[in-house]
C-alpha angles and dihedrals in degrees: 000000000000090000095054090054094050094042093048089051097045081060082041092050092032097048101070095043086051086054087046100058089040086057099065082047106058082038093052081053095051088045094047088047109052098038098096086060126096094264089248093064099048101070094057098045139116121231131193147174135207124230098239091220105043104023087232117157116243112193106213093180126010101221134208099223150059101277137083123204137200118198109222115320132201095285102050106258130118107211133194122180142160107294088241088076090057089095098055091048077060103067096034087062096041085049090049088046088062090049093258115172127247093255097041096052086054088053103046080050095054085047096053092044084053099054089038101245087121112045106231113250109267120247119278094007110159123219119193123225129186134176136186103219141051111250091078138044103281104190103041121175105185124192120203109227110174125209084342124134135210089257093058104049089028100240139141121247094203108119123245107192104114090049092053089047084065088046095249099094131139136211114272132170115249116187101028124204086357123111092247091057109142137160122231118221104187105199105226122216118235109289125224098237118356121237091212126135152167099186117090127151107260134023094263100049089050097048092060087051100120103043137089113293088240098046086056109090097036088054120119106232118209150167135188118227112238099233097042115019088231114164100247101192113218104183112350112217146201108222122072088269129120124179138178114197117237118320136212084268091056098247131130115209135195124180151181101276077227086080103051100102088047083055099036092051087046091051084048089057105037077047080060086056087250119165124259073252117046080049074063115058087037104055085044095051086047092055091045083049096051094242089116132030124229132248108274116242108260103033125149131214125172132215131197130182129179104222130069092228086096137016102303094204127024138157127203123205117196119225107155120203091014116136125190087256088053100061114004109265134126114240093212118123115251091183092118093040096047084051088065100043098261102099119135123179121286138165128265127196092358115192094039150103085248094045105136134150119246112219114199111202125208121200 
């Protein structure tokens, strides 16, 4: 009888310290999960896990916001996504479960998005990759643009792996004008001494400074002239790219050739001596009119400044209406953080016709 009491309050005993050192681990797995969030995004979000053998979903924290996050997998990669493409992690691990190859879980998943069993990603939702060793990208934003082409965001297609491997690389559009597009958006650790500048011999070579080394050469150069707002070519190009050279604030712009006339009313009105705001209203009251077209969603600009009183490099990416909700990105400045070489994306003006993501780059 003894023994048994011993025995019952040894489980007894034994029981809350077993629970105890299960706890830190569910918790390293939460912390392991969510890190490769925007910090105000991890606390809210969901984490789960699959069961290897039966693809069966395991919640290891219930969130409060819009993302889903799986600690290292097999492969190596923490991944954190929108909720909405829970569903679809589902079925991949059900489909590696059954032993499914690579290529035919990516078909089953392109079936089942066709019959509309599986809702299609929606445009410009973000995903979120990270990796522990070198050999890959570690810090991997990705943004699901579906059926879009370099021409029409206005993006390169030259890889950049090999440069974000050394910690300097720069988005670039991978799949183009198919259903899986989407543009990488490797987040560079702070470098040691940035590379970035606005200064370059002549006029035109100043003027492509921000963009893509391969988008350079085929960019339009241009300029307004002050009195009339009248469009003076500098270089005409061949690529998607517009550029002015450095302006009185200070900034160089490129831009999607698909914006021009929006650029080239607004010149004709600050030339009229018009207000920041009256350009404004009236840009917007010829959109609504149909006089103008508006910036297509998914549309990228880039902006460069020579002084480290504000973001060097950014690139902003349009996506008007989108909300954080609607594709996965945190809405909290990263202005300070970007000065100092940390930035990573995050959304402006969501919700409106101007909401665009602003995109620091480090190099």
């Amino acid at each position: 009888m003894k023994r048994l009491i011993v025995a019952a309050t040894a489980v007894l005993v034994l029981a809350p310290a077993v629970a105890r050192a299960q706890a830190p681990n569910t918790e390293a797995l939460i912390a392991d999960a969510v890190h490769v969030l925007p910090q105000d995004l991890q606390a809210g979000a969901t984490v789960v896990t699959y069961d290897p053998a039966t693809g069966a979903r395991r919640v290891l924290r219930q969130g409060t916001n819009f993302m889903e996050c799986q600690p290292t997998m097999a492969d190596g990669f923490t991944r954190c996504y929108h909720k909405s493409i829970g569903p679809r992690r589902d079925l991949e691990a059900k489909l590696r479960a059954e032993k499914k190859t690579d290529e035919q879980v990516s078909a089953a998943v392109a079936a089942a998005v066709k019959a509309g069993t599986l809702p299609a990603s929606a445009p410009a939702m973000m995903s979120y990759r990270g990796y522990a060793k070198r050999d890959r990208i570690q810090n991997l934003w990705v943004m699901s643009l579906p059926n879009r082409t370099p021409e029409s965001v206005g993006v390169s297609i030259d890889s950049q792996r090999d440069e974000a491997l050394e910690g300097y690389g720069l988005p670039w559009m991978m799949l183009p004008g198919s259903p899986g597009a989407h543009v990488m958006i490797p987040i560079n650790p702070t470098p040691k001494v940035s590379t970035i500048t606005d200064v370059a011999a002549t006029e035109v070579e100043q003027a492509v400074l921000p963009l893509p080394d391969d988008a350079k050469a085929g960019a339009t150069v241009y300029k307004y002239d002050p009195k009339t707002g009248e469009r003076i070519t500098l270089k005409k190009g061949t690529n998607a790219f517009e550029c002015t050279p450095r302006g009185a604030d200070g900034f160089t712009w490129c831009y999607n050739a698909v914006t021009g006339p929006r650029r080239d009313f607004s010149a004709k009105l600050r030339a009229q001596g018009k207000t920041d705001a009256e350009v404004t209203a009236a840009v917007a009251a010829a959109t609504k009119a149909g006089t103008l077209q508006p910036t297509p969603f998914g549309t990228m600009s880039y902006r460069l400044y020579g002084k480290k009183d504000r973001i060097q490099l950014l690139w902003v990416l349009s996506v008007p209406g989108a909300t954080p909700e609607s594709i996965g990105v945190s809405e909290g400045s990263q202005r300070d953080e970007a000065l100092k070489g940390q930035g990573v994306p995050w959304l402006m003006l969501g919700g409106t016709p101007g909401a665009h993501i602003m995109i620091p780059i480090n190099k």
